[in-house]
C-alpha positions as a Markdown table, in Angstrom:
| # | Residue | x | y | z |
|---|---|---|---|---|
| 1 | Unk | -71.8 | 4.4 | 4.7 |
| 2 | Unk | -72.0 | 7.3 | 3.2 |
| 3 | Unk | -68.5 | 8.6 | 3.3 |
| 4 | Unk | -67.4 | 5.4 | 1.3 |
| 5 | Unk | -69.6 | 6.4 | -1.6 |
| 6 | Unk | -68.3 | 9.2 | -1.9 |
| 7 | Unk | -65.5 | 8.4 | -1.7 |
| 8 | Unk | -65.5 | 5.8 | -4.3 |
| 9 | Unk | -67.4 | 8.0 | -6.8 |
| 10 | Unk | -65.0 | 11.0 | -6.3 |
| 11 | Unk | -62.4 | 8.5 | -7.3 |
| 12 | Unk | -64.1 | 7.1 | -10.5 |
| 13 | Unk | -64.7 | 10.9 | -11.3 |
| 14 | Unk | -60.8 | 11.5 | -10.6 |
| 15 | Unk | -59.9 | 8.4 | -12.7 |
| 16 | Unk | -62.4 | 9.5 | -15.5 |
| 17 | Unk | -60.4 | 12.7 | -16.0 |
| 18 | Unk | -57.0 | 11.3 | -16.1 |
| 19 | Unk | -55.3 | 11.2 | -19.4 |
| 20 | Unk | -54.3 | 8.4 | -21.0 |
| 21 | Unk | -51.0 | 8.1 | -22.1 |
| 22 | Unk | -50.1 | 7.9 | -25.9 |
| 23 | Unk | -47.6 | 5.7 | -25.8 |
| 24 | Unk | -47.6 | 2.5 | -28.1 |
| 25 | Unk | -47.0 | -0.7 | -26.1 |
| 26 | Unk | -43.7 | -2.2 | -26.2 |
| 27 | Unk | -45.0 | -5.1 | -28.5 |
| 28 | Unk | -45.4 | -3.0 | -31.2 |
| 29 | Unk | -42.2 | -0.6 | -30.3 |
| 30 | Unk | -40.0 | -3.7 | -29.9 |
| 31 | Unk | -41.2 | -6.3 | -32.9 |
| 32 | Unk | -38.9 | -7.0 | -35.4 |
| 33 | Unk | -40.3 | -5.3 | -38.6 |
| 34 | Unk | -38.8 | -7.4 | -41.8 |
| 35 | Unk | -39.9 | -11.1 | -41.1 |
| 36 | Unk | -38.7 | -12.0 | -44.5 |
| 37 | Unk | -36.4 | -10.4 | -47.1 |
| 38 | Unk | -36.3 | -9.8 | -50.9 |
| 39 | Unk | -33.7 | -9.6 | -53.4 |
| 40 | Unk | -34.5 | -6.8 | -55.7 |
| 41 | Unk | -32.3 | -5.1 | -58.4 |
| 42 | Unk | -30.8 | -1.7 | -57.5 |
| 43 | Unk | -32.7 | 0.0 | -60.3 |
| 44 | Unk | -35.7 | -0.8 | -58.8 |
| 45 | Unk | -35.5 | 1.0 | -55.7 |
| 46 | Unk | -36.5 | 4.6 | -54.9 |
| 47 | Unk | -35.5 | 4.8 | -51.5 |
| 48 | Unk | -33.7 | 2.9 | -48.5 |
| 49 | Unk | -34.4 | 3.2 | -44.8 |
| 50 | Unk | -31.8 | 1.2 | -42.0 |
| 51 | Unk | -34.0 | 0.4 | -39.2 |
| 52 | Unk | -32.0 | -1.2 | -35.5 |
| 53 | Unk | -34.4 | -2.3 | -33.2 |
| 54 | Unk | -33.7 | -3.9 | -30.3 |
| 55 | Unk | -33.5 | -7.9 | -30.5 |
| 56 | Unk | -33.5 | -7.7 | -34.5 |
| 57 | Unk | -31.1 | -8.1 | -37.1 |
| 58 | Unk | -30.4 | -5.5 | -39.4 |
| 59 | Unk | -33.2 | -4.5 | -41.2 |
| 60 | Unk | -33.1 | -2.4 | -44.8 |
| 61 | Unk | -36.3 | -1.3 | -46.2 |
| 62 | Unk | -36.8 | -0.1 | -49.7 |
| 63 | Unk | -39.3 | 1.7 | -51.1 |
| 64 | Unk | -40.3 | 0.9 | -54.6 |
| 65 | Unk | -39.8 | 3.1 | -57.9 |
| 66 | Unk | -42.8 | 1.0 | -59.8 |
| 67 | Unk | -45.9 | 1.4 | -56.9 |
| 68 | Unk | -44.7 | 3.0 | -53.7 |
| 69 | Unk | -44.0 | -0.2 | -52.1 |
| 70 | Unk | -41.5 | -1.0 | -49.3 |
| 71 | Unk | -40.3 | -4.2 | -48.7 |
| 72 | Unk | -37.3 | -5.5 | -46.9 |
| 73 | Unk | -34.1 | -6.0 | -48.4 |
| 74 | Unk | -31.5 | -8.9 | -47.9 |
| 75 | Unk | -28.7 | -6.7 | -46.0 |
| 76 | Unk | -25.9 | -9.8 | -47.1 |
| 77 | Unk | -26.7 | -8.4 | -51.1 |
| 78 | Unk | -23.9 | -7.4 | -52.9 |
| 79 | Unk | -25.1 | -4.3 | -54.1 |
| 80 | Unk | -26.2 | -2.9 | -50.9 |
| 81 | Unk | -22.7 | -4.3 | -49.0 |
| 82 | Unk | -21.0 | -2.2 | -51.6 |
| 83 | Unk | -23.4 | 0.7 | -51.3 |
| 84 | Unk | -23.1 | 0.8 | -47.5 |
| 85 | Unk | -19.3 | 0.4 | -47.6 |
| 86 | Unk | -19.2 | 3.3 | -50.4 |
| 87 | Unk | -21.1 | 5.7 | -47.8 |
| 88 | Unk | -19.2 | 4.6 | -45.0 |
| 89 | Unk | -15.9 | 5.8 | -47.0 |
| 90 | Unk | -17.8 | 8.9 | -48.2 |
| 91 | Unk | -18.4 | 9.9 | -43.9 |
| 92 | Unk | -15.0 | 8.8 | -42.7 |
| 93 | Unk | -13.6 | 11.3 | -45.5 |
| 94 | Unk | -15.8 | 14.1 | -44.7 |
| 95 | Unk | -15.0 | 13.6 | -41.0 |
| 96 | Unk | -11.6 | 14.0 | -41.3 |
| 97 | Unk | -9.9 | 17.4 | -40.7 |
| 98 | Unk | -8.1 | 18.8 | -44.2 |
């Protein structure tokens, strides 16, 4: 009887000590982040950031000039389809040998 004790406490002391892993859970990793989309003026924006996760559209966020904000971005806007083409054309020139 005794053996089993301690054998079950040397194994809660083991388990105790183990470190636990700082991974986020793949709900969180995997989620979609833009569940709905703005149509903001050009002018207002500060920054963009492309996001591709897994089982998502194509996701633009924007980060506000007026208050730090981000919020997604409609990707089919015409501004941003022309912005994204122009930097496409601006890498396939700089890629190309001279």
């Amino acid at each position: 009887m005794d053996l089993k004790l301690l054998s079950v406490v040397v194994m809660l002391a083991v388990a105790t000590y183990l470190p636990f892993s700082q991974a986020k859970p793949i709900s969180l990793v995997e989620r979609c982040w833009c569940r709905s989309v703005n149509i903001i003026p050009q002018r207002s924006i500060r920054e963009l950031k492309f996001l591709h996760t897994p089982n998502c559209p194509f996701q633009v966020i924007a980060k506000l000039k007026k208050n730090n904000k981000e919020v997604c971005l409609d990707p089919e806007t015409k501004w941003l389809q022309q912005y994204l083409k122009n930097a496409l054309n601006r890498v396939r020139k700089s890629k190309q040998p001279n």
